[in-house]
N, CA, C, O and CB atoms as a CASP TS submission, in Angstrom:
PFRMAT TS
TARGET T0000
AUTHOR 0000-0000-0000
METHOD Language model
MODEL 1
PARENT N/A
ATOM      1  N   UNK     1       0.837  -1.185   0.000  1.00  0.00           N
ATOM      2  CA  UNK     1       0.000   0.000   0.000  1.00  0.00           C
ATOM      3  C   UNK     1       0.884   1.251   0.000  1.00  0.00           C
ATOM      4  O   UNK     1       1.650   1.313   0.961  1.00  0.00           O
ATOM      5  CB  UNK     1      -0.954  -0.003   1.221  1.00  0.00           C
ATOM      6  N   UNK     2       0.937   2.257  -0.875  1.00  0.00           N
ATOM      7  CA  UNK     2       1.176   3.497  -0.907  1.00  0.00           C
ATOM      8  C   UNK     2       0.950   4.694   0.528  1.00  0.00           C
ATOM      9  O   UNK     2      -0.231   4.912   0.801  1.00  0.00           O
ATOM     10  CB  UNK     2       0.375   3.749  -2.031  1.00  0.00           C
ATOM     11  N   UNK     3       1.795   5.281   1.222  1.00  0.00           N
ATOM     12  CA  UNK     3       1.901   6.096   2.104  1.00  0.00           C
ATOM     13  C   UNK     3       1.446   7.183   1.572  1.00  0.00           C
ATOM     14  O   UNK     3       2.256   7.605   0.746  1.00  0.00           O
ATOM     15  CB  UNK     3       3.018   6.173   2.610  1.00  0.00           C
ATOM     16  N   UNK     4       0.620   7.763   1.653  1.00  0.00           N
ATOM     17  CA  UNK     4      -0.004   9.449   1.665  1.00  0.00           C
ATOM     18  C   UNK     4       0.798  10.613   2.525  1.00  0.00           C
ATOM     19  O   UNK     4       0.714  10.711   3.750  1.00  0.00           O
ATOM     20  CB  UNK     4      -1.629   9.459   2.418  1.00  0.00           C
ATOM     21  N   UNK     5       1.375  11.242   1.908  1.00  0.00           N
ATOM     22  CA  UNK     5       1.966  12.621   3.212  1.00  0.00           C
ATOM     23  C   UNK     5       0.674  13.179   3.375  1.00  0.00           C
ATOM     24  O   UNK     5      -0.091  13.131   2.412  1.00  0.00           O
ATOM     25  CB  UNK     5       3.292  14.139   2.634  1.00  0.00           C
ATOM     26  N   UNK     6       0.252  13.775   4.588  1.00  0.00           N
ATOM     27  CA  UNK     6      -0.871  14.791   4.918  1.00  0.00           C
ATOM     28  C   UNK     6      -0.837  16.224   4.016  1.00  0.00           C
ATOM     29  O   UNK     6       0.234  16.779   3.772  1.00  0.00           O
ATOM     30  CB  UNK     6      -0.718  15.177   6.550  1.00  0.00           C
ATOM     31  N   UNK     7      -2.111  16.748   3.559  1.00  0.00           N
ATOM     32  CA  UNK     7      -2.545  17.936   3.303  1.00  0.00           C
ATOM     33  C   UNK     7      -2.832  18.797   4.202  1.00  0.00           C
ATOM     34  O   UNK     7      -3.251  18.709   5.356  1.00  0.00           O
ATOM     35  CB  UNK     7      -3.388  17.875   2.691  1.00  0.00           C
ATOM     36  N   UNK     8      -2.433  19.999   3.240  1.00  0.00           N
ATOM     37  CA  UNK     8      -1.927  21.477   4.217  1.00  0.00           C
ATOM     38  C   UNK     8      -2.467  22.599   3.684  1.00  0.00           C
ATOM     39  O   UNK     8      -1.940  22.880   2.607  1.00  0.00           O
ATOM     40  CB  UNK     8      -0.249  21.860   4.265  1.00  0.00           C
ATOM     41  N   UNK     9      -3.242  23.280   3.997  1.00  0.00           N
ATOM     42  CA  UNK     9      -4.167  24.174   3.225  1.00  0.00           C
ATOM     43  C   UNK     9      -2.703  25.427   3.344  1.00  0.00           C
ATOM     44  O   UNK     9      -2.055  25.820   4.315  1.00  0.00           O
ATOM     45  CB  UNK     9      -6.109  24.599   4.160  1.00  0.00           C
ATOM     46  N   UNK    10      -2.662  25.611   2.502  1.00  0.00           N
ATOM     47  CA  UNK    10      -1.378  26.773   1.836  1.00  0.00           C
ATOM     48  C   UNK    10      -1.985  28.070   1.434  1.00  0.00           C
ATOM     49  O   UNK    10      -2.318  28.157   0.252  1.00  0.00           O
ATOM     50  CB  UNK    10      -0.552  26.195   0.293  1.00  0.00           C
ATOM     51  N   UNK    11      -2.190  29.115   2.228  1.00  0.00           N
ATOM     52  CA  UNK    11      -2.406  30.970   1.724  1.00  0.00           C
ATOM     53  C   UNK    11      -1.391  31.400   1.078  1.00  0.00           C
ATOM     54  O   UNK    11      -0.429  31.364   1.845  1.00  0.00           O
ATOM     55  CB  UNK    11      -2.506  32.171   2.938  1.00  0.00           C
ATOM     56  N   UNK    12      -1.068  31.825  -0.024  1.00  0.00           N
ATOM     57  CA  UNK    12      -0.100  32.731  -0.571  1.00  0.00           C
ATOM     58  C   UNK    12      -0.712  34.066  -0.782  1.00  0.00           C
ATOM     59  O   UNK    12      -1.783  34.086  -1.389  1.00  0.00           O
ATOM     60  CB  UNK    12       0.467  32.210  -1.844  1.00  0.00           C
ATOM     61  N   UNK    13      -0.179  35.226  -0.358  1.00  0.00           N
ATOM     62  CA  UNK    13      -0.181  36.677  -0.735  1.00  0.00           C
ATOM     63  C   UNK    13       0.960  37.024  -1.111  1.00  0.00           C
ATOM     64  O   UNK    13       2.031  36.833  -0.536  1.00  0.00           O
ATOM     65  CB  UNK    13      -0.556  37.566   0.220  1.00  0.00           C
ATOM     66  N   UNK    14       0.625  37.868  -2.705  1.00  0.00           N
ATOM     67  CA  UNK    14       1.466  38.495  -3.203  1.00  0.00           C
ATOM     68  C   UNK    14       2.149  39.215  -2.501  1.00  0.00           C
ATOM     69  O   UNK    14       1.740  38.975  -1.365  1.00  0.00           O
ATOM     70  CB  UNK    14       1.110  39.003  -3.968  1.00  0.00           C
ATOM     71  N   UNK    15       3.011  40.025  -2.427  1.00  0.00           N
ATOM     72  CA  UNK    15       3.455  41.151  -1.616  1.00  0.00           C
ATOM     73  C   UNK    15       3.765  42.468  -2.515  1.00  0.00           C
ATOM     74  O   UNK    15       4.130  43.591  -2.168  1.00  0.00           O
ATOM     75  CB  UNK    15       4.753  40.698  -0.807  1.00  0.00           C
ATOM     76  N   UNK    16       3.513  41.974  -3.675  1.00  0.00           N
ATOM     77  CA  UNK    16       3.500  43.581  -4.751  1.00  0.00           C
ATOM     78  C   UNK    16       2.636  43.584  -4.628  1.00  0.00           C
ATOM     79  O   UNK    16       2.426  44.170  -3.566  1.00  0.00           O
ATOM     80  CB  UNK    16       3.844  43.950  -6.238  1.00  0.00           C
ATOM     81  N   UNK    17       1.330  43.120  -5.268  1.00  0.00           N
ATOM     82  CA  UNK    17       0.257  43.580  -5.598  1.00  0.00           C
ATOM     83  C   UNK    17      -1.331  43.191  -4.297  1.00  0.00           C
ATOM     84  O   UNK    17      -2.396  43.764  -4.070  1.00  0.00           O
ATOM     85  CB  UNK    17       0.233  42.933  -7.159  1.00  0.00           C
ATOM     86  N   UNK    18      -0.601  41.851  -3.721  1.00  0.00           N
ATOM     87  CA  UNK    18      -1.595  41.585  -2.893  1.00  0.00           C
ATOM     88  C   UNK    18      -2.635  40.694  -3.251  1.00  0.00           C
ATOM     89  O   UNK    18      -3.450  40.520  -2.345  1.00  0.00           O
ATOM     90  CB  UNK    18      -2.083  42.624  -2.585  1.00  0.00           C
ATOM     91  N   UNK    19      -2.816  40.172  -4.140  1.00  0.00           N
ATOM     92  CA  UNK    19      -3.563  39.026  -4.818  1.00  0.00           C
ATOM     93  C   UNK    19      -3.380  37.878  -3.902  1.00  0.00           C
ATOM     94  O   UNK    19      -2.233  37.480  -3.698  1.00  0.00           O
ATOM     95  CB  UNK    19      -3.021  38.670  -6.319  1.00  0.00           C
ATOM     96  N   UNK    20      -4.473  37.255  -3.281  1.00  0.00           N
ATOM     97  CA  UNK    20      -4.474  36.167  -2.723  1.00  0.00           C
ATOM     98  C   UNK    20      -4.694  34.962  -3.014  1.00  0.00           C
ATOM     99  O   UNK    20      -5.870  34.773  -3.326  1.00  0.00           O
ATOM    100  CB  UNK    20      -4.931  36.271  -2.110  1.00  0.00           C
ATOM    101  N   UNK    21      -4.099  34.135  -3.040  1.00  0.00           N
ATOM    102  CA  UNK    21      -4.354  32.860  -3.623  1.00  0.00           C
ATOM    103  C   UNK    21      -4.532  31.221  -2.008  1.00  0.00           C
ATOM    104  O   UNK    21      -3.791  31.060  -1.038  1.00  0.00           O
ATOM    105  CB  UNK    21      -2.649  32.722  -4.939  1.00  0.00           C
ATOM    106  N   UNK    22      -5.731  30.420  -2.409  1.00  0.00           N
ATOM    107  CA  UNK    22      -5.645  29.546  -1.072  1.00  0.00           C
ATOM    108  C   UNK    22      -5.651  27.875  -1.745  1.00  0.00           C
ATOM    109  O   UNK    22      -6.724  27.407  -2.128  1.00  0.00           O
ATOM    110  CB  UNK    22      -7.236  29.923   0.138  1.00  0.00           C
ATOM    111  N   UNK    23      -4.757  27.308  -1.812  1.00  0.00           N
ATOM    112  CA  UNK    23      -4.245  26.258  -2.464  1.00  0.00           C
ATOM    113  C   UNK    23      -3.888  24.653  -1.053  1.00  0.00           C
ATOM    114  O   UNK    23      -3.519  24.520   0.114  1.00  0.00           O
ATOM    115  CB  UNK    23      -2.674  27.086  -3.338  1.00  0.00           C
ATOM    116  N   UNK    24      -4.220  24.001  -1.953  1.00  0.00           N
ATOM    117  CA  UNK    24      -3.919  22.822  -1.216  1.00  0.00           C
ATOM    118  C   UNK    24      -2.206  21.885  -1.506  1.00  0.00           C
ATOM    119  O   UNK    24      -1.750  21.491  -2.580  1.00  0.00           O
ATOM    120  CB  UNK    24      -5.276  21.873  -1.654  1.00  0.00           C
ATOM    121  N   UNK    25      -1.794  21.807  -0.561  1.00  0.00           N
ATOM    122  CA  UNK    25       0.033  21.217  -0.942  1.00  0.00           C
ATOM    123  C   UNK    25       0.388  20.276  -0.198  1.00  0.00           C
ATOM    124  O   UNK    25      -0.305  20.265   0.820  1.00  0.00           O
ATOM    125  CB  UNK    25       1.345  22.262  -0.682  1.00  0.00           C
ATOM    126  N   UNK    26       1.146  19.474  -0.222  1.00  0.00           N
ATOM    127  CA  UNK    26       1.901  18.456   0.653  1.00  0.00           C
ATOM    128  C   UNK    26       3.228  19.008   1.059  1.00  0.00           C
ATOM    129  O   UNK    26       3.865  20.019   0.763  1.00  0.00           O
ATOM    130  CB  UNK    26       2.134  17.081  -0.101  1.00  0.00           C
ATOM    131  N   UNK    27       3.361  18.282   1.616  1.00  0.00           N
ATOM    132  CA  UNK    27       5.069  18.679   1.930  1.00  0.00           C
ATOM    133  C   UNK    27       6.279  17.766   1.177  1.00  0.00           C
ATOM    134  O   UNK    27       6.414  16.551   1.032  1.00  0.00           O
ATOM    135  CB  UNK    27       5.393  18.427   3.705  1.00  0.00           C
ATOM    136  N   UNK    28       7.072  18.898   0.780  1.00  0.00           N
ATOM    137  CA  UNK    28       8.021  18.088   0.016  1.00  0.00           C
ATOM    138  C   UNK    28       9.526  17.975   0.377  1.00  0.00           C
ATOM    139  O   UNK    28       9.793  18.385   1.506  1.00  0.00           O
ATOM    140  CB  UNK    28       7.968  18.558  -1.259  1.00  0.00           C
ATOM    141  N   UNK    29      10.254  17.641  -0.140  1.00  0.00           N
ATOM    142  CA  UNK    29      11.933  17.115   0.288  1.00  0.00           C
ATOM    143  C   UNK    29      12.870  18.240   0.565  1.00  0.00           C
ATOM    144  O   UNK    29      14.003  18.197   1.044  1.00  0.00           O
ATOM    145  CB  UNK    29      12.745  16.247  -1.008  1.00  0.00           C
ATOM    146  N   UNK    30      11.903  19.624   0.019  1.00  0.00           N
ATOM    147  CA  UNK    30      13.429  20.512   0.627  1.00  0.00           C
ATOM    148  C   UNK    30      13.272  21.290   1.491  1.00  0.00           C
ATOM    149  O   UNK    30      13.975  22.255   1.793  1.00  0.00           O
ATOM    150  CB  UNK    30      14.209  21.419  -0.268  1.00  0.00           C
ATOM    151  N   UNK    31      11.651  20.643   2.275  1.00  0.00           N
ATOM    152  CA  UNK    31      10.985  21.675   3.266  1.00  0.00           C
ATOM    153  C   UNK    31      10.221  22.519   2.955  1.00  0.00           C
ATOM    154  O   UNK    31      10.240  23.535   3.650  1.00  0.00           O
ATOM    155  CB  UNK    31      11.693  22.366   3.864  1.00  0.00           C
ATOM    156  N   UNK    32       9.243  22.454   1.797  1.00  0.00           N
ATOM    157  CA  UNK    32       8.444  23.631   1.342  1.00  0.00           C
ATOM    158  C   UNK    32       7.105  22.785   1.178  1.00  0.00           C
ATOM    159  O   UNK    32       6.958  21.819   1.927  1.00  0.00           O
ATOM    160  CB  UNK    32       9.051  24.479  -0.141  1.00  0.00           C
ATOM    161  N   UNK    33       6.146  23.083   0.266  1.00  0.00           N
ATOM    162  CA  UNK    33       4.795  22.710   0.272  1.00  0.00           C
ATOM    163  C   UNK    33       4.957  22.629  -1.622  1.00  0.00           C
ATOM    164  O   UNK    33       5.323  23.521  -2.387  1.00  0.00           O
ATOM    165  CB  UNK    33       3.527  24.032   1.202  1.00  0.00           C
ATOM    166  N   UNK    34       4.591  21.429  -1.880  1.00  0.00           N
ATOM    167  CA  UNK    34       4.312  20.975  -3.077  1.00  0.00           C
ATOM    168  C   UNK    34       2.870  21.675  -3.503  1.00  0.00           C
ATOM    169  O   UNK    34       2.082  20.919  -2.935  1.00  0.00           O
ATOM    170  CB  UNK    34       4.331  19.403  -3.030  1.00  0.00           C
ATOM    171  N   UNK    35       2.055  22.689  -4.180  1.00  0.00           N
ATOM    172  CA  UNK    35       1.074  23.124  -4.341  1.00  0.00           C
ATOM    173  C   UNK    35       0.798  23.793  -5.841  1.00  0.00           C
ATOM    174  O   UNK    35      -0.084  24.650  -5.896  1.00  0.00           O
ATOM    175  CB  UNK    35       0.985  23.841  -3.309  1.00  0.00           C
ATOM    176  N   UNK    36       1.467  23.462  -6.985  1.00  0.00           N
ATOM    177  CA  UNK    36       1.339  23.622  -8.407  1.00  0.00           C
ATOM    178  C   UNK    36       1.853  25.046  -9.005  1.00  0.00           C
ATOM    179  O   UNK    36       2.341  25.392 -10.081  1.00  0.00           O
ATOM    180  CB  UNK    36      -0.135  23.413  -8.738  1.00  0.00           C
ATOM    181  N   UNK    37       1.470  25.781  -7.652  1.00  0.00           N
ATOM    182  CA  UNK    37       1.630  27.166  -7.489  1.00  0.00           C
ATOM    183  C   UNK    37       3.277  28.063  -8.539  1.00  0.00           C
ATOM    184  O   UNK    37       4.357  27.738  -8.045  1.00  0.00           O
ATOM    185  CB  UNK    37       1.763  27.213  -5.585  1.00  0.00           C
ATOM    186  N   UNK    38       3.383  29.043  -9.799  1.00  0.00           N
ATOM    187  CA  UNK    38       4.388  28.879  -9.914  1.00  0.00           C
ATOM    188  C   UNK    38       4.634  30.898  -9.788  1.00  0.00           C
ATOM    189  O   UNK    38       5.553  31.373  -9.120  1.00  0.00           O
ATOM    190  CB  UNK    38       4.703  27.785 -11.252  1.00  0.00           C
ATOM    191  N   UNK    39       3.911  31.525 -10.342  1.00  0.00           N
ATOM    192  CA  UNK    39       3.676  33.119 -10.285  1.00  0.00           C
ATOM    193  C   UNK    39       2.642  33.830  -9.984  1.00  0.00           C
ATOM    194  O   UNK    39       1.604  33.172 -10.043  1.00  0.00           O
ATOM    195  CB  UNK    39       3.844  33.633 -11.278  1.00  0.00           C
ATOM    196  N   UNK    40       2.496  35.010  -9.657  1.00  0.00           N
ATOM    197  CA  UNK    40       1.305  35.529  -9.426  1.00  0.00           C
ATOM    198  C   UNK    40       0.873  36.409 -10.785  1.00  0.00           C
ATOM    199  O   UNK    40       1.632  36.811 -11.667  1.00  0.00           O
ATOM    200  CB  UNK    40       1.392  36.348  -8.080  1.00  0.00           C
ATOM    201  N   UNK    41      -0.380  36.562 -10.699  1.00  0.00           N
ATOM    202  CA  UNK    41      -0.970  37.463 -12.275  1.00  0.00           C
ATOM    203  C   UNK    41      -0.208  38.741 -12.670  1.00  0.00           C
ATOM    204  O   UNK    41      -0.076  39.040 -13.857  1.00  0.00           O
ATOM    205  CB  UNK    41      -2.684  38.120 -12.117  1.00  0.00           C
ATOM    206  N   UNK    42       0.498  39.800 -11.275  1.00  0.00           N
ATOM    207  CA  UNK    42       1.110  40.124 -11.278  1.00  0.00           C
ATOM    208  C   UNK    42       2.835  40.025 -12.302  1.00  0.00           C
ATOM    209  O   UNK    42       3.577  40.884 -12.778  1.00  0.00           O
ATOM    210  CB  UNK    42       0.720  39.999 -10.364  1.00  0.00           C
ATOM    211  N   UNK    43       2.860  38.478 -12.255  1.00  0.00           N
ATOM    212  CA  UNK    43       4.456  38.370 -12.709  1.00  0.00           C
ATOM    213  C   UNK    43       5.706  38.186 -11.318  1.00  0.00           C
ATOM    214  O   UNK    43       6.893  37.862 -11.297  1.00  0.00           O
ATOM    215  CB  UNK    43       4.823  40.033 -13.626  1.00  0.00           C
ATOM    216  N   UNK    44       4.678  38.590 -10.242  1.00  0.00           N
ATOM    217  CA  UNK    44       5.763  38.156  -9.033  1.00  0.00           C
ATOM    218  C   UNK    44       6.051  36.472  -9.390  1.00  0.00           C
ATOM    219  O   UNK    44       5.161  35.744  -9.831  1.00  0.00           O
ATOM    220  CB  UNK    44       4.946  38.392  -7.160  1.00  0.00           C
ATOM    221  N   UNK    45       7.593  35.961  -9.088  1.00  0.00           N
ATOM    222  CA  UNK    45       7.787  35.126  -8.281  1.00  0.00           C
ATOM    223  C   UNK    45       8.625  34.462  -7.195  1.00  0.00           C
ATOM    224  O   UNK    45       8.941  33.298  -6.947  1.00  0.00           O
ATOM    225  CB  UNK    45       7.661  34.741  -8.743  1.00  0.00           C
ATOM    226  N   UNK    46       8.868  35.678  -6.630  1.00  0.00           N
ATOM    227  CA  UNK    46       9.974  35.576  -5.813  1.00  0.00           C
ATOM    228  C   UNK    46       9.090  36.051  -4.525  1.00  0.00           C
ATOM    229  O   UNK    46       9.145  35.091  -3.755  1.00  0.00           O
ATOM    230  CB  UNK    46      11.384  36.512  -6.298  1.00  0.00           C
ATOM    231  N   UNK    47       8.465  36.867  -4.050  1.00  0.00           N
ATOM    232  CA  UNK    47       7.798  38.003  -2.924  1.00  0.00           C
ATOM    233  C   UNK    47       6.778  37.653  -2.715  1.00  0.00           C
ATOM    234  O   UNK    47       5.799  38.108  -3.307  1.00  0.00           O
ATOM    235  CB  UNK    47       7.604  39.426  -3.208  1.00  0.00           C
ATOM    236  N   UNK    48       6.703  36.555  -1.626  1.00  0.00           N
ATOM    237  CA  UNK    48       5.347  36.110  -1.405  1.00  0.00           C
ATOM    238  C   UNK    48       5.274  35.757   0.181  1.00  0.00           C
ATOM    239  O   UNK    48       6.218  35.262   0.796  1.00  0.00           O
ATOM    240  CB  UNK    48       4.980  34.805  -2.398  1.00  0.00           C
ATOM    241  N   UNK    49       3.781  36.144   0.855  1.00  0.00           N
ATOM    242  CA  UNK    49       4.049  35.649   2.447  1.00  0.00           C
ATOM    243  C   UNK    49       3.314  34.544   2.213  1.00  0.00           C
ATOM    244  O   UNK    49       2.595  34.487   1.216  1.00  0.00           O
ATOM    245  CB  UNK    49       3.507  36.609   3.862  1.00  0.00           C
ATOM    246  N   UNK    50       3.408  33.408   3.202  1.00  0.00           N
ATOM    247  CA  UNK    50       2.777  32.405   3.021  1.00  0.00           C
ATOM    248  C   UNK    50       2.420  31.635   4.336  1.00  0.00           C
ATOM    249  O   UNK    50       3.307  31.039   4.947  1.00  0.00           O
ATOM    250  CB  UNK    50       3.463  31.732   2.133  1.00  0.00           C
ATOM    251  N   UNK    51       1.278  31.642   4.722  1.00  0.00           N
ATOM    252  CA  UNK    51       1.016  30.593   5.849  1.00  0.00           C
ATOM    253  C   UNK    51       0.152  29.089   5.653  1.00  0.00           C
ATOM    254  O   UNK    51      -0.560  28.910   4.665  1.00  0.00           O
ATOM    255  CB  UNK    51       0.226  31.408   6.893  1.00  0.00           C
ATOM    256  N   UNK    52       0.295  28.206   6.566  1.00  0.00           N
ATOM    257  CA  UNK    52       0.420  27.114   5.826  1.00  0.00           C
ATOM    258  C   UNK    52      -0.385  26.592   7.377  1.00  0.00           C
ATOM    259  O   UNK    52      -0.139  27.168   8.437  1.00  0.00           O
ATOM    260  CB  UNK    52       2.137  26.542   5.116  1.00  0.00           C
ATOM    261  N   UNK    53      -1.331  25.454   7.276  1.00  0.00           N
ATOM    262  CA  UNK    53      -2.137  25.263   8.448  1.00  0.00           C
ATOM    263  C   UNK    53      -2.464  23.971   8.078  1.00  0.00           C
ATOM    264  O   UNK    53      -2.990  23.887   6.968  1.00  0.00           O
ATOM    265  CB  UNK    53      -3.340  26.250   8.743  1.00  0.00           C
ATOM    266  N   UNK    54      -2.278  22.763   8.794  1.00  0.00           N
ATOM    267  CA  UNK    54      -3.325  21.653   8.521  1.00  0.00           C
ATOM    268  C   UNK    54      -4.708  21.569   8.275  1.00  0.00           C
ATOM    269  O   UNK    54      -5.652  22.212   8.734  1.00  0.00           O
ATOM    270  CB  UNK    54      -3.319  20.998   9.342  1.00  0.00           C
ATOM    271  N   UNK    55      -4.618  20.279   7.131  1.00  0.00           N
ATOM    272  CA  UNK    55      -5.893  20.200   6.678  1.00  0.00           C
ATOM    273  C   UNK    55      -7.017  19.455   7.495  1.00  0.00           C
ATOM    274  O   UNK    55      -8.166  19.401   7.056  1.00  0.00           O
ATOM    275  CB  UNK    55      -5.776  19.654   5.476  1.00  0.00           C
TER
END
């Protein structure tokens, strides 16, 4: 049987523009949250706050 890592409801806010985005992620190997997530509409992708909470 296949092991599941737990889901983590993931907030990202821009920090240029402020666009909020609320995404679902796992956790992955270099300590971050796997969540598809790659820029904001903006064009940010570096400047982002992010809190991260079990699902």
């Amino acid at each position: 049987m296949t092991e599941t890592k737990p889901r983590y409801k993931v907030t990202i806010r821009c920090s240029e523009c402020g666009e909020k985005y609320i995404l679902r992620g796992r956790p992955n190997s270099e300590g971050g949250y796997d969540t598809g997530f790659k820029r904001c509409v903006c064009g940010n992708e570096t400047s982002f706050d992010i809190d991260v909470t079990p699902e």
